[in-house]
N, CA, C and O atoms as CSV, one atom per row, in Angstrom:
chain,resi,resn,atom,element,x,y,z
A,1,UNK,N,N,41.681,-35.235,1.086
A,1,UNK,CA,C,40.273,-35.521,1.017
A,1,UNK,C,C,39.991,-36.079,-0.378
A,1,UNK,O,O,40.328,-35.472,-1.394
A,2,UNK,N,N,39.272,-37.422,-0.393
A,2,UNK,CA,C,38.934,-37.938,-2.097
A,2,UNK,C,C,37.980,-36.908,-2.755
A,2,UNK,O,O,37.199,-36.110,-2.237
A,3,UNK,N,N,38.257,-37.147,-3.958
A,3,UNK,CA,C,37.091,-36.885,-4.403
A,3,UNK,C,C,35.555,-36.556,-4.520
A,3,UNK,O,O,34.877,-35.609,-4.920
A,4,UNK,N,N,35.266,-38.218,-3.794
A,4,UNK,CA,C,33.797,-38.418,-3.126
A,4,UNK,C,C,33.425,-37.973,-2.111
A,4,UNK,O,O,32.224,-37.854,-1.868
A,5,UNK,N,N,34.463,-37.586,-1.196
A,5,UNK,CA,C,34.231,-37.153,0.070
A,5,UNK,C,C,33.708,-35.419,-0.127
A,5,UNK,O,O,32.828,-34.927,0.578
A,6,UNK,N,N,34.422,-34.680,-1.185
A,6,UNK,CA,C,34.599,-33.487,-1.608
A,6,UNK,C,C,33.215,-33.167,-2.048
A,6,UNK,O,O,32.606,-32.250,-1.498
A,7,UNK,N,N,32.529,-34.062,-3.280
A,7,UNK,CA,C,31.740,-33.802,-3.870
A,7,UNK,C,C,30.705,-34.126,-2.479
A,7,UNK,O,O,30.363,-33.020,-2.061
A,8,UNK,N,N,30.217,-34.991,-1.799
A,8,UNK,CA,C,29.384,-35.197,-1.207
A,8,UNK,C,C,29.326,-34.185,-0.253
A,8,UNK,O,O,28.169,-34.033,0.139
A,9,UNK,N,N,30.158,-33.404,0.294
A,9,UNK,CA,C,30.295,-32.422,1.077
A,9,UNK,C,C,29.854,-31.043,0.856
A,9,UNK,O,O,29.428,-30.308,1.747
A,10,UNK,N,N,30.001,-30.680,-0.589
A,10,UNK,CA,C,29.730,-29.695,-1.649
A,10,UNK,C,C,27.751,-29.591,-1.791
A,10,UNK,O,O,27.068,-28.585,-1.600
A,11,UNK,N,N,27.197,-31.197,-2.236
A,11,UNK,CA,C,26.107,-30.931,-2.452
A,11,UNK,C,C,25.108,-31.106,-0.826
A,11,UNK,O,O,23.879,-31.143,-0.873
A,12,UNK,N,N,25.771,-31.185,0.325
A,12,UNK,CA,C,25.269,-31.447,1.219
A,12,UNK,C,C,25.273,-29.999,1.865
A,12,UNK,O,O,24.696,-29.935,2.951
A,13,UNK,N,N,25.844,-28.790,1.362
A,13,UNK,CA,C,26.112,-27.305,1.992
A,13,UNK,C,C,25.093,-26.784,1.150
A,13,UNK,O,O,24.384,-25.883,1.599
A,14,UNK,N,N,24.853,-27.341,-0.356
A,14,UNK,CA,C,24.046,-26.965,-0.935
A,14,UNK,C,C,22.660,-26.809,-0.550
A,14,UNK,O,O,21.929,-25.824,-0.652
A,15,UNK,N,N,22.337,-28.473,0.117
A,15,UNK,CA,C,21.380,-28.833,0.721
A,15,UNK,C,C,20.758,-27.916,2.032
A,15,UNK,O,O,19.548,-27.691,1.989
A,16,UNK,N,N,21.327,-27.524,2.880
A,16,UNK,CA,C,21.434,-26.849,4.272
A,16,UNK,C,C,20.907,-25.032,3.562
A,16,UNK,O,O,19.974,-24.365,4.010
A,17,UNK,N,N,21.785,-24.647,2.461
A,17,UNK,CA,C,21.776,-23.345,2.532
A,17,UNK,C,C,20.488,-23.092,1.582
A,17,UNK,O,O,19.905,-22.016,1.712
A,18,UNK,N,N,19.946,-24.174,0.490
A,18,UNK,CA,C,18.518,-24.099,0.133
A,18,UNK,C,C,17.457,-24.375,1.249
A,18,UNK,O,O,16.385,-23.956,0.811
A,19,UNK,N,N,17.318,-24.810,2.292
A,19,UNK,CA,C,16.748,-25.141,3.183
A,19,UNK,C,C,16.949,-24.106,4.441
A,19,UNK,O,O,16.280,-24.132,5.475
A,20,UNK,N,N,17.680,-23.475,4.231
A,20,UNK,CA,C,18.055,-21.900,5.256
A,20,UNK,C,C,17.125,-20.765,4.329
A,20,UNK,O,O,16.575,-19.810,4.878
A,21,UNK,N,N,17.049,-20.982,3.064
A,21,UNK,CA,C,16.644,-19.835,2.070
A,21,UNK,C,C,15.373,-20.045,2.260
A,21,UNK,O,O,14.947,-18.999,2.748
A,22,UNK,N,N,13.920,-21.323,2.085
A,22,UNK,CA,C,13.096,-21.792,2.569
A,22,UNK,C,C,12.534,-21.360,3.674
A,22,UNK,O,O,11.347,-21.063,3.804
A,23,UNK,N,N,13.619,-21.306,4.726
A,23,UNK,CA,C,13.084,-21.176,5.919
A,23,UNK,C,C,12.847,-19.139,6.618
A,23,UNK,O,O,12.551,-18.610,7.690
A,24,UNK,N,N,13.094,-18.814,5.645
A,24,UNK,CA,C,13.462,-17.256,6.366
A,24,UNK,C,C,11.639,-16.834,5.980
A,24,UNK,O,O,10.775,-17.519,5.434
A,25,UNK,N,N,11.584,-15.214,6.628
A,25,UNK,CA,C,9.718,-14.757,6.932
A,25,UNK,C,C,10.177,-14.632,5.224
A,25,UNK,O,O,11.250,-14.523,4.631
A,26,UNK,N,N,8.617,-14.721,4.789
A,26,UNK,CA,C,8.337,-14.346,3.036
A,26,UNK,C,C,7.689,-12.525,3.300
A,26,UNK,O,O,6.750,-12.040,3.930
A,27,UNK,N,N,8.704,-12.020,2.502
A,27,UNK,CA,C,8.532,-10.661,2.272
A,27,UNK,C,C,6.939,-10.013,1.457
A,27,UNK,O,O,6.710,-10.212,0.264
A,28,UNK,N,N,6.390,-9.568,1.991
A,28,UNK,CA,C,4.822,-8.562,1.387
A,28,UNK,C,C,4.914,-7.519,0.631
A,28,UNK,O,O,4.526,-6.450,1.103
A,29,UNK,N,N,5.357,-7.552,-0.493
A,29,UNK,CA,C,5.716,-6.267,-0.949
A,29,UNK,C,C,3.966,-5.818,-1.357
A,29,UNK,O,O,3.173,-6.667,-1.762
A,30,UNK,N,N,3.644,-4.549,-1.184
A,30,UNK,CA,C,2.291,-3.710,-1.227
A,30,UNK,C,C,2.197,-4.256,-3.013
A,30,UNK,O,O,3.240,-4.244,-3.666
A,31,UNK,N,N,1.000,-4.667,-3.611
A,31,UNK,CA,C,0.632,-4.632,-5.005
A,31,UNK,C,C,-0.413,-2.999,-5.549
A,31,UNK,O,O,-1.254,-2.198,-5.141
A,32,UNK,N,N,0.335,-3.306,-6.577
A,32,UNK,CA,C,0.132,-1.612,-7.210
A,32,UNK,C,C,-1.347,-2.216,-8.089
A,32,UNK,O,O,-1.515,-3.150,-8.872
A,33,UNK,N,N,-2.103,-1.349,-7.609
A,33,UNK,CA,C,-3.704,-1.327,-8.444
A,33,UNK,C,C,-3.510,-0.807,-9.679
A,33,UNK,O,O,-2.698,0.110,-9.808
A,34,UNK,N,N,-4.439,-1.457,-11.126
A,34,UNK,CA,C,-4.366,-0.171,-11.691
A,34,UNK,C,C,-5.315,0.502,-11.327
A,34,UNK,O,O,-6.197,0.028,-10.612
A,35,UNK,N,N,-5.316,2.624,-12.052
A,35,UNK,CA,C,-6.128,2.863,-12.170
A,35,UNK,C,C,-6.529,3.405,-13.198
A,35,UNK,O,O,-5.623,3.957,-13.822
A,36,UNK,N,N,-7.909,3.509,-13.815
A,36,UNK,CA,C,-8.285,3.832,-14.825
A,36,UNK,C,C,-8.468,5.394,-14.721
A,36,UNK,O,O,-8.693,5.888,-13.616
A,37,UNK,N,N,-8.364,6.298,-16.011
A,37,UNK,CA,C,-8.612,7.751,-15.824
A,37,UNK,C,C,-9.869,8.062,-15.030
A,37,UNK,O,O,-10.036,8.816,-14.072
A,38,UNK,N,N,-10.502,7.465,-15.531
A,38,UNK,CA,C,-12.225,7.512,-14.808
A,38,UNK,C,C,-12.125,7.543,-13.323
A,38,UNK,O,O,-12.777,8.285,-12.589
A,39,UNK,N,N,-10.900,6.319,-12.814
A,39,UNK,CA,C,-11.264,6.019,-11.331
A,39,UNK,C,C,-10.095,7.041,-10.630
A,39,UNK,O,O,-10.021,7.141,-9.406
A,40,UNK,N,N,-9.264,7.726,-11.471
A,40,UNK,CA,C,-8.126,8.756,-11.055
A,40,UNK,C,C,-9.070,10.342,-10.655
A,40,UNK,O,O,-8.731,11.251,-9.898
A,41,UNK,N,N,-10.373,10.197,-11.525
A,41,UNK,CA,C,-10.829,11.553,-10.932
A,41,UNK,C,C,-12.429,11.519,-10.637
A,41,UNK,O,O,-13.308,12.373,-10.751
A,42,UNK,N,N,-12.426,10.195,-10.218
A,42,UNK,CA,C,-13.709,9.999,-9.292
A,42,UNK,C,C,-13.805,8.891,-8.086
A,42,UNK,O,O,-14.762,8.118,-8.034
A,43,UNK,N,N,-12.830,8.872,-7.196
A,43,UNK,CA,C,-12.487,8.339,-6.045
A,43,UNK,C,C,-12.690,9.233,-4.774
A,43,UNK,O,O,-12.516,8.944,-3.590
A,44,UNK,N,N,-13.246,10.795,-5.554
A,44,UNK,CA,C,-13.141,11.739,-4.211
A,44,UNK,C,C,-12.360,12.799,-4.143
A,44,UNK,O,O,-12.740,13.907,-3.765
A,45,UNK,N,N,-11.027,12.464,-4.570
A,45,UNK,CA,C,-10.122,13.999,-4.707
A,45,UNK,C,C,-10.076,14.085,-5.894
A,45,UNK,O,O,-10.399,13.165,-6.645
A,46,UNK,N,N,-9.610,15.365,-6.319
A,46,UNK,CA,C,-9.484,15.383,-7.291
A,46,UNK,C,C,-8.864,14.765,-8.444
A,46,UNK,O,O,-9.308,14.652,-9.587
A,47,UNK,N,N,-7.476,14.285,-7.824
A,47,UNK,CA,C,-6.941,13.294,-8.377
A,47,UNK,C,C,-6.257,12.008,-7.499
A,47,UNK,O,O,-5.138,12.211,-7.026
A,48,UNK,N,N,-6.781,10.936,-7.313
A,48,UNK,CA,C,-5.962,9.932,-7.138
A,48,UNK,C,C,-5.204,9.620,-7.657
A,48,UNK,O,O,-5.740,8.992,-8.570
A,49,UNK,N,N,-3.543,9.544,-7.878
A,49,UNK,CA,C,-2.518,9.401,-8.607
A,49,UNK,C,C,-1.924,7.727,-8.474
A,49,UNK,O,O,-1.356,7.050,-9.331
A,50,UNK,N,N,-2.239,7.433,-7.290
A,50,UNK,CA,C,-1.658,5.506,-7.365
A,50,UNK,C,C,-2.706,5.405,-6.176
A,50,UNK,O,O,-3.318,6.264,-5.541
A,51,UNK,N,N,-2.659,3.540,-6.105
A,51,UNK,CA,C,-3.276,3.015,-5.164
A,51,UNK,C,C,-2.631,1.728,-4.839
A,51,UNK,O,O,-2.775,0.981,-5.807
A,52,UNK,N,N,-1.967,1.144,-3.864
A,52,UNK,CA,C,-1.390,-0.324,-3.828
A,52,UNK,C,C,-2.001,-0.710,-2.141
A,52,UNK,O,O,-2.104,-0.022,-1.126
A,53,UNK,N,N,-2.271,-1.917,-2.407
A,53,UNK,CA,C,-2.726,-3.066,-1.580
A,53,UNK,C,C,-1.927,-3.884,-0.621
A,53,UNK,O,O,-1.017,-4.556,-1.107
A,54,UNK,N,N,-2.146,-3.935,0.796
A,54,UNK,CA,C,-1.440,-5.561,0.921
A,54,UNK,C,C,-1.981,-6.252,1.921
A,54,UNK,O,O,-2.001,-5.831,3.077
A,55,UNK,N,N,-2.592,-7.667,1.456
A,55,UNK,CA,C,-3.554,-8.503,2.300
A,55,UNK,C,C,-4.686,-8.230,2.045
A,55,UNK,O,O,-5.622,-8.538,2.782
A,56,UNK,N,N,-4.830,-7.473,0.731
A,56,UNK,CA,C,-6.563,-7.065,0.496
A,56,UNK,C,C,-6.434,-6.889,-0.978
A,56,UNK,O,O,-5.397,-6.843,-1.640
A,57,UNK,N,N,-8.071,-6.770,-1.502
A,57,UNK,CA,C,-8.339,-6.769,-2.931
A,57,UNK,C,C,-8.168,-5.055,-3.238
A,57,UNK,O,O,-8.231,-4.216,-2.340
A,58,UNK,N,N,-7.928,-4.716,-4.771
A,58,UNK,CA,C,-7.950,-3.621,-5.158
A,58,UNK,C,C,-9.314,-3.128,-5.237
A,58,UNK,O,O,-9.537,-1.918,-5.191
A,59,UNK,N,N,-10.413,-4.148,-5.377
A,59,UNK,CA,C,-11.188,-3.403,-5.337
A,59,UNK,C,C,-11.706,-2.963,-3.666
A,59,UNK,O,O,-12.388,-1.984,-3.361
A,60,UNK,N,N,-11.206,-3.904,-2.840
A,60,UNK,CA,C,-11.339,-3.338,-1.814
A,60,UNK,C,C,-10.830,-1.924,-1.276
A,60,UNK,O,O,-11.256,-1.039,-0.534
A,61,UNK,N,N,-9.688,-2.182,-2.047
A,61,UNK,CA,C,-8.996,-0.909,-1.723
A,61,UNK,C,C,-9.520,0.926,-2.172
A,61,UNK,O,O,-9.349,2.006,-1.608
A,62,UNK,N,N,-10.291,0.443,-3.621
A,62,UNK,CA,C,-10.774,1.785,-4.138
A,62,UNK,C,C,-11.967,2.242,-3.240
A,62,UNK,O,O,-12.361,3.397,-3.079
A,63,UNK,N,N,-12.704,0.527,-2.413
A,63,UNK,CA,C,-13.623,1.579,-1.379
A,63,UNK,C,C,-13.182,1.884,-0.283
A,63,UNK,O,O,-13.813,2.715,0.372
A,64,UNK,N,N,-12.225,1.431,0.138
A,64,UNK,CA,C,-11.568,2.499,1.143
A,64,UNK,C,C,-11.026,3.718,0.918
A,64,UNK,O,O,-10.594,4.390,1.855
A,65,UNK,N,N,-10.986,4.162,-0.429
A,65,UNK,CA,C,-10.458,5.534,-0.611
A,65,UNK,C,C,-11.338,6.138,-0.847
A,65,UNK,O,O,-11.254,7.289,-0.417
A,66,UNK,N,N,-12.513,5.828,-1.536
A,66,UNK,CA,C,-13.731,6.494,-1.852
A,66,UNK,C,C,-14.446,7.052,-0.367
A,66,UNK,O,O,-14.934,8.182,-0.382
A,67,UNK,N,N,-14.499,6.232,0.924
A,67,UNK,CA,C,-14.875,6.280,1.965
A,67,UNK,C,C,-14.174,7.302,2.898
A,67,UNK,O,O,-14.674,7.947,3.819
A,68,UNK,N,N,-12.682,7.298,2.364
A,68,UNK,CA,C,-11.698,8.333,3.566
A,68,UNK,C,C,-12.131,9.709,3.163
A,68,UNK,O,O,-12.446,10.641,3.902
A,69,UNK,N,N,-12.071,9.649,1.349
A,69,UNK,CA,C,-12.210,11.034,0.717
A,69,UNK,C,C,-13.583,11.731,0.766
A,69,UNK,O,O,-13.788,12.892,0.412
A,70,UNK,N,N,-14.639,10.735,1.328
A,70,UNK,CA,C,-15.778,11.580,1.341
A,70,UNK,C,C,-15.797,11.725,2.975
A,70,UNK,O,O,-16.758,12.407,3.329
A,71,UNK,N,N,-15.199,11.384,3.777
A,71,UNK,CA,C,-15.244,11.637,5.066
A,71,UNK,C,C,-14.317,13.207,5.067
A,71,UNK,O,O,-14.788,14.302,5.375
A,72,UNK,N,N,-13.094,12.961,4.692
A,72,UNK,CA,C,-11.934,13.768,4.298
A,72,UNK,C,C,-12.638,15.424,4.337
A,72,UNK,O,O,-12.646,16.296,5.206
A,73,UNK,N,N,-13.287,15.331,2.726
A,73,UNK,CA,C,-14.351,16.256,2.365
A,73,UNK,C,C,-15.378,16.596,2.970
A,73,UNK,O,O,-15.716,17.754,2.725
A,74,UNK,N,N,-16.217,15.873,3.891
A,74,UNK,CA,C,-16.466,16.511,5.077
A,74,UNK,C,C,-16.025,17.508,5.720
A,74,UNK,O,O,-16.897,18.366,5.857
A,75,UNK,N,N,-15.014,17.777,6.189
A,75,UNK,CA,C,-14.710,18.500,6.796
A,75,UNK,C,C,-13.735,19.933,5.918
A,75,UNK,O,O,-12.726,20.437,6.411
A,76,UNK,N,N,-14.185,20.243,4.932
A,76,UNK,CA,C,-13.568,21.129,3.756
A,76,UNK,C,C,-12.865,20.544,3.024
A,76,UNK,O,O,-12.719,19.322,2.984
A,77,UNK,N,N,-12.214,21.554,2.188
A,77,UNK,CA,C,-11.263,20.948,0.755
A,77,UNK,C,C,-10.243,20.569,1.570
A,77,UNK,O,O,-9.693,19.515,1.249
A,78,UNK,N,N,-9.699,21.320,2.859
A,78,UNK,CA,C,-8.162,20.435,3.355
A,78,UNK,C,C,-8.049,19.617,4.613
A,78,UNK,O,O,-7.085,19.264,5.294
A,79,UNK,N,N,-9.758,19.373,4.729
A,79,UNK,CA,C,-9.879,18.232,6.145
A,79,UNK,C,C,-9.726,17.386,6.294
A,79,UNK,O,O,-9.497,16.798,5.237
A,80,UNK,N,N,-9.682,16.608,7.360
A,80,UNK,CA,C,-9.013,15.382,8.261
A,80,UNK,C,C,-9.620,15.018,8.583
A,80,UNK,O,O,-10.334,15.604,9.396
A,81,UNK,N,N,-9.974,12.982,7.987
A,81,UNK,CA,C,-10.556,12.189,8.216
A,81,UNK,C,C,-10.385,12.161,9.713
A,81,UNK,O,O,-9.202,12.104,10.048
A,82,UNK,N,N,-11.312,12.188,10.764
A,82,UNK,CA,C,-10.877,11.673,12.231
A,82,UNK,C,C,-11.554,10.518,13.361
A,82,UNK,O,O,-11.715,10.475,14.580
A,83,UNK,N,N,-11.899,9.455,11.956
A,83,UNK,CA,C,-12.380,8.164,12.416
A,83,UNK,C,C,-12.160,7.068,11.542
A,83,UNK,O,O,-11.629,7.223,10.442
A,84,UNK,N,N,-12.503,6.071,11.932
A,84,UNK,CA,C,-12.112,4.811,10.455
A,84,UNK,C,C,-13.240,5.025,9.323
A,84,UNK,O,O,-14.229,5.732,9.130
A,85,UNK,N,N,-12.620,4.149,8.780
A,85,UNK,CA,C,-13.669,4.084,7.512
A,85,UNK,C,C,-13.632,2.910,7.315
A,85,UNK,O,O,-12.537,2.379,7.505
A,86,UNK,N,N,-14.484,2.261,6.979
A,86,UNK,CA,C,-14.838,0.853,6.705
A,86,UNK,C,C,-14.010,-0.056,7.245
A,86,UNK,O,O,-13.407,-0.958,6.664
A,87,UNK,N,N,-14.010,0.404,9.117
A,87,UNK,CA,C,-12.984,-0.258,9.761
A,87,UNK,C,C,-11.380,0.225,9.648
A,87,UNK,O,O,-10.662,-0.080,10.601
A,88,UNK,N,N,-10.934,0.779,8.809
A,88,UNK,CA,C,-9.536,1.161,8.761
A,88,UNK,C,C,-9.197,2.367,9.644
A,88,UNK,O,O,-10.096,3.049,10.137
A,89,UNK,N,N,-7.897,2.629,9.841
A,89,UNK,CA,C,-7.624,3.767,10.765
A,89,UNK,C,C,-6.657,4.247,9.245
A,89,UNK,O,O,-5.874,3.547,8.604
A,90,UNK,N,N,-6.928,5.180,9.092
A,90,UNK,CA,C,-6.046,6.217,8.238
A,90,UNK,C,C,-5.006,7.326,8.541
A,90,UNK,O,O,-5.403,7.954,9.523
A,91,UNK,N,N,-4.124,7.688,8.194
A,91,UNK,CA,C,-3.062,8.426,8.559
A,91,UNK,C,C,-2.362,9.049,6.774
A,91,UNK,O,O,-1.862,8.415,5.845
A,92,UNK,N,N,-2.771,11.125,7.036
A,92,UNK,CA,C,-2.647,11.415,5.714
A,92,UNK,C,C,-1.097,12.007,6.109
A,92,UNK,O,O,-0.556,11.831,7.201
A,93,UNK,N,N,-0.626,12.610,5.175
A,93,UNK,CA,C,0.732,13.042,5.366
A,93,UNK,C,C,0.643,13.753,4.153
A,93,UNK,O,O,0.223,13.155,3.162
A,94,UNK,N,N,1.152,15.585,4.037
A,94,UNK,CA,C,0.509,16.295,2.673
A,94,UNK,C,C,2.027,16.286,2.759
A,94,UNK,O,O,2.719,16.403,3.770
A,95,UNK,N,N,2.474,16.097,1.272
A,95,UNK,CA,C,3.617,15.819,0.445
A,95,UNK,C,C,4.246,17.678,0.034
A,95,UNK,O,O,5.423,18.006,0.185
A,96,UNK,N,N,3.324,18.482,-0.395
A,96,UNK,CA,C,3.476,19.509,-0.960
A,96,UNK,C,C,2.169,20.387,-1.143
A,96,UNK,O,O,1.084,19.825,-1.288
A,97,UNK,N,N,2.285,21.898,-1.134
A,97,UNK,CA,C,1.649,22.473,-0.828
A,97,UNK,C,C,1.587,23.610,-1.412
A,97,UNK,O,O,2.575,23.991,-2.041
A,98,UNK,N,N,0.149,24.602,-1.327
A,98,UNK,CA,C,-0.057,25.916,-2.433
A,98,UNK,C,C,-1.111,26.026,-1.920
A,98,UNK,O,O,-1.776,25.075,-1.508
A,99,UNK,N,N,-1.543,27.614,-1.844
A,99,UNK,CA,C,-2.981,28.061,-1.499
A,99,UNK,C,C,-4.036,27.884,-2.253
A,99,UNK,O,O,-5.072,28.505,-2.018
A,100,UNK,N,N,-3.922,26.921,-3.377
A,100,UNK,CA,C,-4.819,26.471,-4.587
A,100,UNK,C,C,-5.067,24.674,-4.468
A,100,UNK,O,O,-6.088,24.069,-4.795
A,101,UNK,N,N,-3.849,24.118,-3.927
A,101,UNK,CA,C,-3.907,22.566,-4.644
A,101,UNK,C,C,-2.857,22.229,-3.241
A,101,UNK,O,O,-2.161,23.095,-2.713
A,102,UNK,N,N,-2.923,20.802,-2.797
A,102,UNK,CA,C,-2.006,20.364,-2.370
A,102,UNK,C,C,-2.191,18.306,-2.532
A,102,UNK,O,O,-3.241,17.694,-2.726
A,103,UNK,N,N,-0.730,17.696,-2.358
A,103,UNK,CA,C,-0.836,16.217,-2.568
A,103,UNK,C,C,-0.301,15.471,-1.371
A,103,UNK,O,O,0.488,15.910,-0.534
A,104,UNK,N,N,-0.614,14.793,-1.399
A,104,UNK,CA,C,-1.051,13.742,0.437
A,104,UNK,C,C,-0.821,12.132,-0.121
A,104,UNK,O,O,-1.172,11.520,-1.130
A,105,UNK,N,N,-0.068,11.811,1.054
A,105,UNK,CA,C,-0.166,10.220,1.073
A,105,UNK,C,C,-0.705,9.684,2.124
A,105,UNK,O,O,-0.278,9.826,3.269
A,106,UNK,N,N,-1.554,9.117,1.837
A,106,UNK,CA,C,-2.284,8.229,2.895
A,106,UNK,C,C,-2.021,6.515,3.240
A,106,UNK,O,O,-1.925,5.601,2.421
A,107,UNK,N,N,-1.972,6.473,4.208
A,107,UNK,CA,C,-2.170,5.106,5.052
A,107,UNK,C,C,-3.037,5.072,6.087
A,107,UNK,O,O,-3.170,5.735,7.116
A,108,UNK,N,N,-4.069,3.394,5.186
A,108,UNK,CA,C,-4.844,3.268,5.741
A,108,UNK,C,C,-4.766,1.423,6.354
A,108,UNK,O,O,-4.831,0.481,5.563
A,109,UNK,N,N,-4.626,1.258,7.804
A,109,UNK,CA,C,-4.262,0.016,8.263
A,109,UNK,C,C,-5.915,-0.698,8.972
A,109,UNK,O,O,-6.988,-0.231,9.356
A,110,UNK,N,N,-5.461,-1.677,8.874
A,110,UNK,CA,C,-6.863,-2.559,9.355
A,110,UNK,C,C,-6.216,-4.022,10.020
A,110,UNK,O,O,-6.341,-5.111,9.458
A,111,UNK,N,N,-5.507,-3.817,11.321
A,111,UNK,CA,C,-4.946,-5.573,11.451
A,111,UNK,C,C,-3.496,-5.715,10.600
A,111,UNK,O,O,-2.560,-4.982,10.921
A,112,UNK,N,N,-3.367,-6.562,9.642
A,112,UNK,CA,C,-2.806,-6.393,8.901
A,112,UNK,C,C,-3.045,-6.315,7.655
A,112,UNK,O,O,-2.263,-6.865,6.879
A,113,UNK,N,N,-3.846,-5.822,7.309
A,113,UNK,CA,C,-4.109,-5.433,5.821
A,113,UNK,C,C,-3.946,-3.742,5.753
A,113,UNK,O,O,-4.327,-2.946,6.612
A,114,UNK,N,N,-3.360,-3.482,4.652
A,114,UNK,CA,C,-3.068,-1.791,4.256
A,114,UNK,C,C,-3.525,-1.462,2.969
A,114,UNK,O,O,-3.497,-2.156,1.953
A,115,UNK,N,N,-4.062,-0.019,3.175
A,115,UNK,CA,C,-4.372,0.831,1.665
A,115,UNK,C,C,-3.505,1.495,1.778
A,115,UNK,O,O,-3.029,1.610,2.908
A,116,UNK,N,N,-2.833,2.326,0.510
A,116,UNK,CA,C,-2.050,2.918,0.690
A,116,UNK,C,C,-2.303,4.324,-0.926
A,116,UNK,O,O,-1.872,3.912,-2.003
A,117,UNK,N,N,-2.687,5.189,-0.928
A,117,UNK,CA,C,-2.876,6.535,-1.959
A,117,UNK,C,C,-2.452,7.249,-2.126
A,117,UNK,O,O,-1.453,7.309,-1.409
A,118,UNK,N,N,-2.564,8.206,-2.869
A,118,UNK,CA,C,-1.750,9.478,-3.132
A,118,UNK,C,C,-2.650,10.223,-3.865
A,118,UNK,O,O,-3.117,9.769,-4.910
A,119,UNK,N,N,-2.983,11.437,-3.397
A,119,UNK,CA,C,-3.788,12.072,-4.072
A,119,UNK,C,C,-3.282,13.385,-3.982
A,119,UNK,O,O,-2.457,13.782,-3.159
A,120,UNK,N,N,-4.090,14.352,-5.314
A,120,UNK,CA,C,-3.861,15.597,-5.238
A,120,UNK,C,C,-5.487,16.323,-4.972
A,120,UNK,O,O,-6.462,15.705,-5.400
A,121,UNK,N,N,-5.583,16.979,-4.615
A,121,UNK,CA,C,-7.208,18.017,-4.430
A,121,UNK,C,C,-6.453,19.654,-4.339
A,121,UNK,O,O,-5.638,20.382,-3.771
A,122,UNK,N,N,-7.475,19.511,-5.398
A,122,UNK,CA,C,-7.478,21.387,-5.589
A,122,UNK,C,C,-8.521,21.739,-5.147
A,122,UNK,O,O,-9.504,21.034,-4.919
A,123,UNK,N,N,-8.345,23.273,-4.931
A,123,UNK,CA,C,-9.453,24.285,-4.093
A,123,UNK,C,C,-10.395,24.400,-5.005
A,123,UNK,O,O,-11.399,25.074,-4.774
């Protein structure tokens, strides 16, 4: 095989496998909000510890947590949101636990857009 044949063969695999890389789904990784101390212990629980986004604004996102946690709180210090909130369907999951304090991760879906929290609330 010449030379030319070699090289032209080389940048033409090149061609195909940048154009395979192009073509694959583009990955959503969730974006991490900040939060400010202020908005860590006035969102509703006691402490909101993170908040990340995906397909939506952060600030959208802090009123969807503000909205779950006063629904949440409704129903006592360890109750269960059991409707949407500003359209979202939520799903908590408590991480760890004590007859004083416990911490929860929440997912909250809308279509395809997600909130996603972590909070702690004490008694």
């Amino acid at each position: 095989m010449s030379r030319a044949v070699l090289v032209a063969a080389v940048a033409a695999s090149s061609l195909f496998a940048a154009a395979g890389a192009g073509a694959s789904p583009q990955v959503h990784a969730a974006r991490g909000c900040h939060l400010s101390s202020h908005d860590q212990r006035h969102l509703g629980a006691s402490y909101v510890t993170s908040l990340s986004v995906r397909h939506t604004s952060c600030s959208n996102g802090k009123a969807v947590v503000r909205a779950y946690q006063k629904c949440r709180r409704a129903h006592g210090w360890k109750g269960k949101c059991g409707h949407r909130v500003k359209g979202y369907a939520c799903k908590r999951h408590i991480t760890a636990s004590s007859p004083v304090q416990y911490d929860a991760k929440v997912t909250c879906r809308r279509g395809g857009k997600r909130v996603f929290h972590h909070y702690t609330q004490n008694k």
